[in-house]
N, C-alpha and C positions, 0 to 999 in steps of 0.2 A: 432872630437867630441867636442862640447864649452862645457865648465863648466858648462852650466844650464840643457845641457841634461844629463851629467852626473848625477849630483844631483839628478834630477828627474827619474831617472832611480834608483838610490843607492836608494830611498825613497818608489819605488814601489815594488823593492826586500826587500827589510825589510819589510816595511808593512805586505807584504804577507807570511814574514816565513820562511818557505822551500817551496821552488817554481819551479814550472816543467817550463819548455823551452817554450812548447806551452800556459800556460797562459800567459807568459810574453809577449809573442808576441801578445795577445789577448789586451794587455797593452800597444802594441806601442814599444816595448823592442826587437829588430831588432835579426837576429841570431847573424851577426856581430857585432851589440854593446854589445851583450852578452857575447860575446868573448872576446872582447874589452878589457870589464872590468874585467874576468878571466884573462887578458895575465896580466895585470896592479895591478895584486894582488888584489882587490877591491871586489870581489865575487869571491864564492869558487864554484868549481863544487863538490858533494860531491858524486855523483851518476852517471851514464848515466840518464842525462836529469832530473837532480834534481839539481839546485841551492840556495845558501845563500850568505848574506852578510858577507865579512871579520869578520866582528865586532858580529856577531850574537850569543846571547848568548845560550849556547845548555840546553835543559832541558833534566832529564833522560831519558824522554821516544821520545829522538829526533830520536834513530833509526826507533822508532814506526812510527812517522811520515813521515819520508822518505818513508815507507812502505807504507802505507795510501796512502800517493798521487802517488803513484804510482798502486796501487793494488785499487781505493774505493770502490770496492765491496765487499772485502774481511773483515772478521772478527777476529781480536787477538783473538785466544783459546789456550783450554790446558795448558802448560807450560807457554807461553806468557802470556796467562789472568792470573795465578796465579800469576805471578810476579806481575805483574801491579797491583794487588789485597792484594798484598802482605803475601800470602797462602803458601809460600813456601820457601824452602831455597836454591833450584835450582836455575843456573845460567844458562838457555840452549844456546845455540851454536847460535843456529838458530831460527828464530822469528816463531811462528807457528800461521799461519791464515787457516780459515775454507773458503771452496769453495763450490759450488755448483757441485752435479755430476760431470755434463759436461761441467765446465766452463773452459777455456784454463787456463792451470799453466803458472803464468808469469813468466817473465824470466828478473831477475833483478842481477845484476854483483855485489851488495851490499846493503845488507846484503845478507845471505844465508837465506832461505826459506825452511819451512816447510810445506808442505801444506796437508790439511786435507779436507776430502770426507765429509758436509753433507747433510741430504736430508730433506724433509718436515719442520715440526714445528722445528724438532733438528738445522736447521739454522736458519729461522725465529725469533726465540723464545730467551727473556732474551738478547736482544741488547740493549746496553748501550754506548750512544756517547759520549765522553770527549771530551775538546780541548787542545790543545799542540802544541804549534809555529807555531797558525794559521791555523792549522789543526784541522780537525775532526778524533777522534779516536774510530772505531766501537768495541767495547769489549763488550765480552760476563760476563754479571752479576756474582759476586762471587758465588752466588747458582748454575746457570745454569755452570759455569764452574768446579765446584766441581762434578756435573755429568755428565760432556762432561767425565772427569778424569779417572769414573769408567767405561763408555763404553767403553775408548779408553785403558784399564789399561793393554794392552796387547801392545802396542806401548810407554808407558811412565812408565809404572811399577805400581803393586798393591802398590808398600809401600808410591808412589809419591802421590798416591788417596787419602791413609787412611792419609797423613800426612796434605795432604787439608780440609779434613773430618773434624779432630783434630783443625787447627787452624779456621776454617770457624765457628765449635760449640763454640769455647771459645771468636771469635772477633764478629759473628752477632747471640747472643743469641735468636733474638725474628725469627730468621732465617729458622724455621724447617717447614713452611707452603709452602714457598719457595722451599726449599731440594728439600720436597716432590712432589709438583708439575715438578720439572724441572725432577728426577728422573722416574718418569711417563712416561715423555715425549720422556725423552733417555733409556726408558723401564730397567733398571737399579733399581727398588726399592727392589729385592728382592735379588740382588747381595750387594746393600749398609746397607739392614737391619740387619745382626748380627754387622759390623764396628757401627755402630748407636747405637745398644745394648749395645756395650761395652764400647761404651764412655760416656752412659747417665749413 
């Protein structure tokens, strides 16, 4: 491998982030030279078929984007979204993304995964794309995840809800048009309305 392919290859992997095997081959980035530069220290594999460069600096939400390019159709909720939202004081284990019914659960060797069932507008509805090393990060809006919380409050706990509930009213005051519409949506407004009573 000469020195200029190298370069141009370390240039294409950074540029890009955290980067899967197949776009870099879409790039001209051979499996072998991919390799190459794993055996050479130079790029790290951090996944099956997720790469970065040595040097690449991580941001917090760098597991999120391993996730992402791996899963794009999936959406951070629940637990996930609160954090990112920063709603919460949980640290969960496992990254929780929302699926469609019937979409196949992936199957990823790192991070562990959580995955969650939903159907109509309750997926659709309240996505919000960030970016993060190059990635697009699908997250569900701090309202809509406040009442993903209370449908699912049998899988994450009622005190995990109301504790969303609590910082969501004190950090987006003009917020409650919102609540209420997403609450609607995940048919939840009359499970969230005495929590709501008690805080206004």
């Amino acid at each position: 491998m000469s020195p200029t392919a190298r370069q141009q290859a370390l240039q294409i992997i950074g540029r890009t982030g955290v980067a899967r095997a197949r776009e870099l081959e879409a790039q001209g980035i051979t499996g072998a030279l991919l390799a190459r530069l794993v055996k050479e220290g130079l790029v790290l594999r951090q996944s099956r078929g997720i790469y970065v460069t040595a040097g690449h600096a991580a941001t917090p939400a760098h597991t999120l984007a391993q996730v992402a390019k791996r899963v794009p159709d999936g959406v951070f909720c629940l637990l996930t979204a609160l954090r990112f939202h920063r709603l919460t004081t949980q640290a969960p284990a496992e990254v929780w993304v929302a699926l469609p019914e019937k979409a196949r659960r992936p199957r990823l060797d790192y991070p562990r995964l959580r995955v969650a069932r939903f159907s109509n507008e309750a997926l659709t509805e309240g996505i919000e794309e960030h970016r993060a090393e190059g990635v697009t990060l699908r997250v569900y809006s701090a309202a809509k995840t406040v009442a993903d919380c209370f449908k699912y409050r049998n899988k994450i706990g009622i005190d995990v809800a109301v504790e969303a509930l609590r910082d969501f009213s004190r950090k987006h005051r003009g917020g409650a048009n919102d609540l209420a519409h997403y609450a609607r949506i995940c048919r939840v407004a009359r499970v969230m309305q005495p929590y709501l009573d008690a805080i206004a």
